[in-house]
C-alpha positions in Angstrom: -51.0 97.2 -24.2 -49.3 99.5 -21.8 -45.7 98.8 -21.3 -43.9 100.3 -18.4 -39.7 99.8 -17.5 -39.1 98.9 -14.0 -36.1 98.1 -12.2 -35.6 95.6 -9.4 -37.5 97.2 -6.0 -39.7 99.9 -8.3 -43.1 99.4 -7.8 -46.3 100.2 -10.0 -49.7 100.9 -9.0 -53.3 99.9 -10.5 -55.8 102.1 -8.7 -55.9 102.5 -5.0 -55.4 98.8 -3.6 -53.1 97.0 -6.2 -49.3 97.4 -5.6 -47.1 95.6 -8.1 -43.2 95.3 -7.4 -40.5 93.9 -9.3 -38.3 91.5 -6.5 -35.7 89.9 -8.2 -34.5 89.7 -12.1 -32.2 86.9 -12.7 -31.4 85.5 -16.1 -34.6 85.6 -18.2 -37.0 85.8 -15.0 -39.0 88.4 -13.2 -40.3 88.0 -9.7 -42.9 89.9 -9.1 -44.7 90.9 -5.6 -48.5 91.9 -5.4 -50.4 93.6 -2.6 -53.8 93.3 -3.1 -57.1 93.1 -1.1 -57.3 89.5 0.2 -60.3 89.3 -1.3 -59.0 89.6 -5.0 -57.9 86.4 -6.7 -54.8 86.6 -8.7 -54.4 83.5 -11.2 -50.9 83.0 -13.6 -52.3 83.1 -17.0 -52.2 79.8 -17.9 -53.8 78.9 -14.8 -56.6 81.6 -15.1 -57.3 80.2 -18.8 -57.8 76.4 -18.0 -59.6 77.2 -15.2 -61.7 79.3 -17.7 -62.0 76.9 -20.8 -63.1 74.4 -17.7 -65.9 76.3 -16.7 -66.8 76.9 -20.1 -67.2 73.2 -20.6 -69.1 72.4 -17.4 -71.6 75.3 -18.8 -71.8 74.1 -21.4 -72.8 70.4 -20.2 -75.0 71.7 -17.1 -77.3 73.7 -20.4 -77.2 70.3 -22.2 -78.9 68.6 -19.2 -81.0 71.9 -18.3 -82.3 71.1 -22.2 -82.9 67.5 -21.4 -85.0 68.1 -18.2 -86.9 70.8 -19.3 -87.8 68.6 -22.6 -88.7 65.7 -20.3 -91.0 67.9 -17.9 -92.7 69.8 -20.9 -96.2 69.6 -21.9 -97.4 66.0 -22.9 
């Protein structure tokens, strides 16, 4: 893990098109601004890993049925 000091207004960059700055630090927050194509979705982490463990479960039930079809259609 890379771990950079920034102070309120300083900026980082990741490659050409990301533009990370730090906005406001108040008591044990930091606000954080991104420029980033629009095209690029930018989850909090939480977020990013529900919406991960989710899609692993509907997977996982869509190969379940897959299974279940293909069993059902199969030679006789």
């Amino acid at each position: 893990m890379l771990v950079l000091t920034r102070k309120s207004n300083e900026s980082l960059k990741l490659g050409d098109d990301i533009t990370i700055t730090v906005v406001e630090i108040k008591g044990g927050s930091v606000r954080l601004g991104i420029e980033a194509p629009a095209t690029m979705r930018i989850f909090r982490k939480e977020l990013y890993d529900k919406i991960r463990k989710e899609n692993l479960l509907s997977a996982n039930v869509m190969e379940d049925e897959f299974a279940k079809i293909n069993k059902s259609l199969g030679p006789k």
